[in-house]
GUPATI-25711 format. One line per field, with one value per atom (N, C-alpha, C): atom name; x, y, z. Coordinates in nm, 3 decimals. Atoms other than C-alpha are relative to their C-alpha. Example, Ala and Ser with C-alpha at 12.3 -4.5 7.8 and 13.67 -1.06 7.14 Angstrom:
! residues 2
atome <- [N;CA;C;N;CA;C]
X <- [0.089;1.230;0.090;-0.082;1.367;-0.077]
Y <- [-0.119;-0.450;0.120;-0.119;-0.106;0.109]
Z <- [0.000;0.780;0.000;-0.006;0.714;0.073]
This chain:
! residues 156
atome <- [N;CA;C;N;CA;C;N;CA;C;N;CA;C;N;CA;C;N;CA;C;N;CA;C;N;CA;C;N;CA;C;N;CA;C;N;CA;C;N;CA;C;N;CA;C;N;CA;C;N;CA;C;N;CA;C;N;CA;C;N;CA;C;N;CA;C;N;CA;C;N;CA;C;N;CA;C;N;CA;C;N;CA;C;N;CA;C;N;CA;C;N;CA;C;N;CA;C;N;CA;C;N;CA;C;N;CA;C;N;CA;C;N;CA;C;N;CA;C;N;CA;C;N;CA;C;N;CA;C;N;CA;C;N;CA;C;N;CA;C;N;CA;C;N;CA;C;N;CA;C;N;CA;C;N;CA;C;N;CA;C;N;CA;C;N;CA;C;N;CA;C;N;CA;C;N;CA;C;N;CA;C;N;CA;C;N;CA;C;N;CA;C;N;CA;C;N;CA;C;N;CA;C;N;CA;C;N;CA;C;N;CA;C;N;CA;C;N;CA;C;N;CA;C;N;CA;C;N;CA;C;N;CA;C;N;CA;C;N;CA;C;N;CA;C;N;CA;C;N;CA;C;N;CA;C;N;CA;C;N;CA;C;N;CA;C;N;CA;C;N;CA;C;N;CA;C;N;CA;C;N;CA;C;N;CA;C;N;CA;C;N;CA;C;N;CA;C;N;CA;C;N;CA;C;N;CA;C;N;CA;C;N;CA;C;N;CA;C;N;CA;C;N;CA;C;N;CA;C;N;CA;C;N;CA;C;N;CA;C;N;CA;C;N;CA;C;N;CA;C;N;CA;C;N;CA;C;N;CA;C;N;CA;C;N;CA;C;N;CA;C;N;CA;C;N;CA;C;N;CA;C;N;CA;C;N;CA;C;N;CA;C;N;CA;C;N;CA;C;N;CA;C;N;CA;C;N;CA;C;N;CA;C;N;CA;C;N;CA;C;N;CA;C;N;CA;C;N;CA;C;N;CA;C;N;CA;C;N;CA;C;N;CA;C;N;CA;C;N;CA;C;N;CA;C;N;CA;C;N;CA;C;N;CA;C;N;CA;C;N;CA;C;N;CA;C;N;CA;C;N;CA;C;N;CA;C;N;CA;C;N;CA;C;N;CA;C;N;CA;C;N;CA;C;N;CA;C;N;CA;C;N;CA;C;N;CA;C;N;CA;C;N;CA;C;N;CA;C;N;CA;C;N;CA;C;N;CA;C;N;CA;C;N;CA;C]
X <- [0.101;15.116;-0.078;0.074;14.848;-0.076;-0.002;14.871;-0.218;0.084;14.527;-0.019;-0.033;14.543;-0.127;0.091;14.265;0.011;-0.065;14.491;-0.029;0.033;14.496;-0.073;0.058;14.239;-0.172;0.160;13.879;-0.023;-0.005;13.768;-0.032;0.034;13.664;-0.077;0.064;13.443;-0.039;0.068;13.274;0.130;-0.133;13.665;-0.019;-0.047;13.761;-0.061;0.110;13.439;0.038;0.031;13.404;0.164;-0.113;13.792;0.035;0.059;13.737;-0.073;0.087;13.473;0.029;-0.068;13.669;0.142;-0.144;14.009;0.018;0.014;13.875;0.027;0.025;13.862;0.139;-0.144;14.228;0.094;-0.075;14.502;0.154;-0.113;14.775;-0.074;0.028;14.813;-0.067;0.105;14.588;0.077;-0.065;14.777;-0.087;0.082;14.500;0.074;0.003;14.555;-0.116;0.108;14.230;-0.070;0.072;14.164;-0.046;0.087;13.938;-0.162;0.115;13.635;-0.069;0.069;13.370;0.036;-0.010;13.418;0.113;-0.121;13.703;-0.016;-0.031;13.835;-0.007;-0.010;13.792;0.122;-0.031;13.944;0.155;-0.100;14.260;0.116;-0.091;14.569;-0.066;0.010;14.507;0.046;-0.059;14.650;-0.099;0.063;14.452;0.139;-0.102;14.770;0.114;-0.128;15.108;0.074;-0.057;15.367;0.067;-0.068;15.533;0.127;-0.125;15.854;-0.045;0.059;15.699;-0.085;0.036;15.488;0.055;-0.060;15.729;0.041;-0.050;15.889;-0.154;0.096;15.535;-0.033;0.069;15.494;0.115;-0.103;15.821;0.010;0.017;15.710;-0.122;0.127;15.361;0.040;-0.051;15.324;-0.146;0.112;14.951;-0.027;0.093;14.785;-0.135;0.207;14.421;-0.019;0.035;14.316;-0.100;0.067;14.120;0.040;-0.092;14.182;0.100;-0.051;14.394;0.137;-0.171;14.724;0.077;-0.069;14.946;0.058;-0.027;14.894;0.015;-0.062;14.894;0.139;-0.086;15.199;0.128;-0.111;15.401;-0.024;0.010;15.274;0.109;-0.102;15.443;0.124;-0.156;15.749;0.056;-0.031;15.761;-0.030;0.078;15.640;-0.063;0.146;15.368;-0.106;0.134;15.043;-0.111;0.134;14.744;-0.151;0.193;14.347;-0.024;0.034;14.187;-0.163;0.160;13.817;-0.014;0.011;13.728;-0.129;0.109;13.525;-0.094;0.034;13.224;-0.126;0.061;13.000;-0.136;0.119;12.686;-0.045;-0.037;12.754;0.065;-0.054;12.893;0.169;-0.098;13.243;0.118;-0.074;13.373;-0.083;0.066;13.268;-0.070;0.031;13.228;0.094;-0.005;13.337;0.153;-0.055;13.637;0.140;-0.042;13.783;-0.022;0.054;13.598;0.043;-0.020;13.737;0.106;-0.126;14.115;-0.004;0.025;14.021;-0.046;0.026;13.879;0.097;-0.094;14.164;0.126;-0.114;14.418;-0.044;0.016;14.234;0.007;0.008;14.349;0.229;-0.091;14.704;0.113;-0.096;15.029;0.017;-0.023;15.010;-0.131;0.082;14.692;-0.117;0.176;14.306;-0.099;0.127;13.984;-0.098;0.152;13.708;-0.099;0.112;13.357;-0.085;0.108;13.189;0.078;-0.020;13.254;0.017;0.015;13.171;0.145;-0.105;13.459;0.137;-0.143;13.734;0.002;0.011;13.656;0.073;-0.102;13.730;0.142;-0.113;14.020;0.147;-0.143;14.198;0.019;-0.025;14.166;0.079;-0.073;14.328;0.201;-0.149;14.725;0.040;-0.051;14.914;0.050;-0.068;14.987;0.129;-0.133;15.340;0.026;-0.045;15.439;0.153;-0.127;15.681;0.077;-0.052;15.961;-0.105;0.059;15.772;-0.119;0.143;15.421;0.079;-0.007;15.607;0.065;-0.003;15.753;-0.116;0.138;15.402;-0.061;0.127;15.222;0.104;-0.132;15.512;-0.102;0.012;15.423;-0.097;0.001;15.428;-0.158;0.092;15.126;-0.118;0.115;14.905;-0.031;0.028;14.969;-0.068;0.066;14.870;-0.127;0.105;14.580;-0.107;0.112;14.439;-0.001;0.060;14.499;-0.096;0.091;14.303;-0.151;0.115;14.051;-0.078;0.094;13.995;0.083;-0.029;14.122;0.182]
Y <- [-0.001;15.108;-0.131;0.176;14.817;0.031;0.094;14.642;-0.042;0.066;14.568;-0.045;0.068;14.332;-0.117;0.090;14.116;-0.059;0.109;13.940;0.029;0.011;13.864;-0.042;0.104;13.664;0.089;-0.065;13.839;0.122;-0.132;14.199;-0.053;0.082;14.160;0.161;-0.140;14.529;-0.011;-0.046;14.420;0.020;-0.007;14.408;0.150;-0.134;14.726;0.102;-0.137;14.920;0.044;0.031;14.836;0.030;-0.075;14.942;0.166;-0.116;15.259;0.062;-0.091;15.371;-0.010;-0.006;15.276;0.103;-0.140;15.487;0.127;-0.166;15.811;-0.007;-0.018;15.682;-0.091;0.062;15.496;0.053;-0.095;15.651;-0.025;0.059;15.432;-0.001;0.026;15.466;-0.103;0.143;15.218;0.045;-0.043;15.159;-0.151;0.136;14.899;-0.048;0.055;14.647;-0.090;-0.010;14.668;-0.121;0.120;14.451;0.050;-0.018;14.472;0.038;0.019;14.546;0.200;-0.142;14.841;0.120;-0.116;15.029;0.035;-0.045;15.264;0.045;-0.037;15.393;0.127;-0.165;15.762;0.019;-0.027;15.767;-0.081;0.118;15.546;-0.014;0.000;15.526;-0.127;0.093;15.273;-0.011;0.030;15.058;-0.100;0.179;14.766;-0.099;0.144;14.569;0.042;-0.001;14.555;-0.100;0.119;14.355;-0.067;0.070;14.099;0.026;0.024;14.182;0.157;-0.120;14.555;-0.008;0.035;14.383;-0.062;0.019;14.233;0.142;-0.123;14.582;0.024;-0.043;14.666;-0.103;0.106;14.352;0.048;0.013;14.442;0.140;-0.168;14.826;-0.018;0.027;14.695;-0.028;0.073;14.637;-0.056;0.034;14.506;-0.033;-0.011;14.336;-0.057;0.030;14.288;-0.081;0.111;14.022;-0.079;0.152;13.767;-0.121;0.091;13.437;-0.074;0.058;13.348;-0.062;0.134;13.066;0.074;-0.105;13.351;0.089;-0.122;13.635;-0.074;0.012;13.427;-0.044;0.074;13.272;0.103;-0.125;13.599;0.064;-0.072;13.720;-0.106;0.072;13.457;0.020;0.022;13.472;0.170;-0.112;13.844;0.018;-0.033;13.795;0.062;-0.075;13.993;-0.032;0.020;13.991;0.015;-0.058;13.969;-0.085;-0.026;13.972;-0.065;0.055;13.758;0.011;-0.008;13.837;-0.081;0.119;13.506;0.078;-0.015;13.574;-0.069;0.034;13.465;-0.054;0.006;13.254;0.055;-0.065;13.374;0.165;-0.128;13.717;0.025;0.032;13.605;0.041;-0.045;13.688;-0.101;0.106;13.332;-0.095;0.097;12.988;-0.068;0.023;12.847;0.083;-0.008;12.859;-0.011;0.027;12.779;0.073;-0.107;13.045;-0.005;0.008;13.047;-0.153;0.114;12.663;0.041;-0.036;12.804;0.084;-0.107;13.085;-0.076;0.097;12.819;-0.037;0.079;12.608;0.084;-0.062;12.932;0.086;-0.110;13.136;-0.067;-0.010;13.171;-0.073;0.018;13.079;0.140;-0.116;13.288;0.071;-0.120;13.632;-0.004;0.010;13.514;0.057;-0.034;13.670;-0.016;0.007;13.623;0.097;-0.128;13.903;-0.085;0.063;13.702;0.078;-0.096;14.038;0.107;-0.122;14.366;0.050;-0.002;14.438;-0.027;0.015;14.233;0.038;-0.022;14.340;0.127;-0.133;14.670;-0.013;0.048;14.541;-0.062;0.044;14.356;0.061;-0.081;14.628;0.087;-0.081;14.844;-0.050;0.092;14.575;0.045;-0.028;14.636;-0.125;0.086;14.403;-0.133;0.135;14.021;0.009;0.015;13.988;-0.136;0.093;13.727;-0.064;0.025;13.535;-0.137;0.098;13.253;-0.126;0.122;12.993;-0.025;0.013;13.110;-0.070;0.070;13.045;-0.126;0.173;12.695;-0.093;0.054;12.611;-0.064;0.068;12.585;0.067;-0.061;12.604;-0.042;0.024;12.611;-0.135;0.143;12.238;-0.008;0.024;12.196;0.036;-0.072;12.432;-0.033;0.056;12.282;-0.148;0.120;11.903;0.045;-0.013;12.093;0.046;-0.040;12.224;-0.094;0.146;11.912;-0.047;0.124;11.749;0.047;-0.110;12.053;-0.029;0.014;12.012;-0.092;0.160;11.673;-0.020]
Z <- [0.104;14.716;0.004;-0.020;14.700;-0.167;0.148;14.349;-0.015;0.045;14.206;-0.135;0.086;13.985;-0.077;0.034;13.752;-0.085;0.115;13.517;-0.109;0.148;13.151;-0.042;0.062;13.073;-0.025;-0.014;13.154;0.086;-0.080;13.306;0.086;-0.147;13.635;0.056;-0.077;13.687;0.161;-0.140;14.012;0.115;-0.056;14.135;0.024;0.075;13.973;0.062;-0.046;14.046;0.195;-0.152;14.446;0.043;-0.040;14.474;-0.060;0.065;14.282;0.046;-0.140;14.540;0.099;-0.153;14.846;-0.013;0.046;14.697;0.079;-0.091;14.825;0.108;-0.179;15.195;0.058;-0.072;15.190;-0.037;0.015;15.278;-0.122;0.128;14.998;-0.087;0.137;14.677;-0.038;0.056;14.447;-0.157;0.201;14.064;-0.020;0.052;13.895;-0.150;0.133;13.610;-0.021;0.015;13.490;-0.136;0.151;13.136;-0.055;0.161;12.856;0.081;-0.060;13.149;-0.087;0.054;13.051;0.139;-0.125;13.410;-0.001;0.006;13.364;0.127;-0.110;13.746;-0.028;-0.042;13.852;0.075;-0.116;14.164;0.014;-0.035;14.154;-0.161;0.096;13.881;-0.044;0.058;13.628;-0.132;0.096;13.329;-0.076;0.004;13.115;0.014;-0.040;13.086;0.019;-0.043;13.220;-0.109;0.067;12.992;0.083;-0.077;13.225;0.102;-0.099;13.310;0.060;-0.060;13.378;0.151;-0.060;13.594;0.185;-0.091;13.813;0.087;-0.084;13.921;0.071;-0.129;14.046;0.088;-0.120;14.242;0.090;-0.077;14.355;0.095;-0.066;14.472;0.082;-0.023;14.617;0.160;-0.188;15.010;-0.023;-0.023;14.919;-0.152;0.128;14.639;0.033;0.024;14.578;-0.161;0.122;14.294;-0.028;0.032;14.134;0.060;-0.046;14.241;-0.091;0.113;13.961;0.035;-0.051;14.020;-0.015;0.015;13.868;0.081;-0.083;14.086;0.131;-0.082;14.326;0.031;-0.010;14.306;-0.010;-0.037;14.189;0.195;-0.153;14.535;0.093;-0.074;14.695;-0.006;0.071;14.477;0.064;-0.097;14.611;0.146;-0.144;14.962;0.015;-0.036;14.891;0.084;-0.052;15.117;-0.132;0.048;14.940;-0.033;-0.028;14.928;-0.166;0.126;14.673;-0.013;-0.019;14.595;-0.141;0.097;14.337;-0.088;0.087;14.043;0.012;-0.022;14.054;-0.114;0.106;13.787;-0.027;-0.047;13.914;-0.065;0.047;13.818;-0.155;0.089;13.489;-0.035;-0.031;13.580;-0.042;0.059;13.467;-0.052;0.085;13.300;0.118;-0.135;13.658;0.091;-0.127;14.012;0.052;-0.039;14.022;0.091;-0.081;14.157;0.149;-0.143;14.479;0.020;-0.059;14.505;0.064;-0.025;14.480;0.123;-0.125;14.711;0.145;-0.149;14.969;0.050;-0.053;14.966;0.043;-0.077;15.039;0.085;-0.165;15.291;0.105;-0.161;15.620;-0.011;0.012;15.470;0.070;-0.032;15.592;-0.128;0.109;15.381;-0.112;0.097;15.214;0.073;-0.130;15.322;-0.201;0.114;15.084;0.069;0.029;15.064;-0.122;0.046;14.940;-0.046;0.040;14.938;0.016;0.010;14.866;0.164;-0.166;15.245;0.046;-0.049;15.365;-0.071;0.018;15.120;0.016;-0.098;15.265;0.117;-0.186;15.646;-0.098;0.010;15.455;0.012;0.094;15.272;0.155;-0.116;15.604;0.137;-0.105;15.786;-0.021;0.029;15.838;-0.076;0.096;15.552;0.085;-0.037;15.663;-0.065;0.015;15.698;-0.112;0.069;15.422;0.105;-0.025;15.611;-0.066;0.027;15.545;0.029;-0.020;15.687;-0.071;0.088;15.554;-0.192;0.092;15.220;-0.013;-0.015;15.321;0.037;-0.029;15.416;-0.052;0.122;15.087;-0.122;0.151;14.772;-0.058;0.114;14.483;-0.084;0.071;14.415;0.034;-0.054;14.671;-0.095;0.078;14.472;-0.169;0.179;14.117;0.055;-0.052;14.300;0.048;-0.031;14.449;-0.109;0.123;14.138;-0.150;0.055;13.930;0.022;-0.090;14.186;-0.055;-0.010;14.132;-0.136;0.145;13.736;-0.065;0.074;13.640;-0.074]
């Protein structure tokens, strides 16, 4: 199943939508946790929120997630060796306050088990890609710690 996921905090439609019209043409399941956004899914199971520990069992049933770039999801992904695709909100689009999303998303693509989609376009080629193996090492690579020192650094 591949997890899509856009956190607690803000909807995230241009996510939501643009996986919602690719659904039809992939062959795994899609279960979304969608938010408070106006674009409800056709094509694809969906929830607005998961309560936490509910949450875990589906990270723990998932061979793929798809997300925001949010410290959270990413970090449960890790904590499950999940693979997954981070497409960053973007302020431009009014999707957040700024950018900072697309900083986080800079500083982990091309990581072991991690990929970024910038455009709709590429998390297309992404999702069609076979799942990055999460391995041991990819997660001795970049713990945890690294990514709280990197996003200090990021917003003070």
């Amino acid at each position: 199943m591949i997890l899509i996921t856009v956190g607690t905090q803000l909807p995230f439609d241009r996510l939501v939508k643009a996986l919602d019209e690719m659904a039809p043409n992939i062959s795994v399941p899609m279960f979304a946790q969608i938010g408070k956004g106006e674009y409800k899914p056709s094509n694809l199971e969906w929830v607005e929120t998961i309560a936490p520990l509910e949450m875990d069992g589906v990270f723990a049933r998932t061979s793929l997630i798809v997300s925001h770039a949010g410290t959270g999801t990413v970090l449960a992904a890790k904590r499950f060796k999940k693979p997954i695709i981070l497409f960053p909100r973007r302020a431009a689009f009014g999707e957040h306050r700024n950018d900072h999303q697309l900083a986080t998303a800079g500083q982990l693509d091309g990581r072991p088990g991690i990929r970024v989609a910038y455009t709709e376009a590429q998390l297309g080629e992404l999702i069609a890609q076979p799942p990055a193996e999460m391995t041991e090492a990819g997660t001795a690579a970049a713990p945890a710690a690294k990514l709280v020192d990197y996003l200090r650094s990021v917003i003070g």
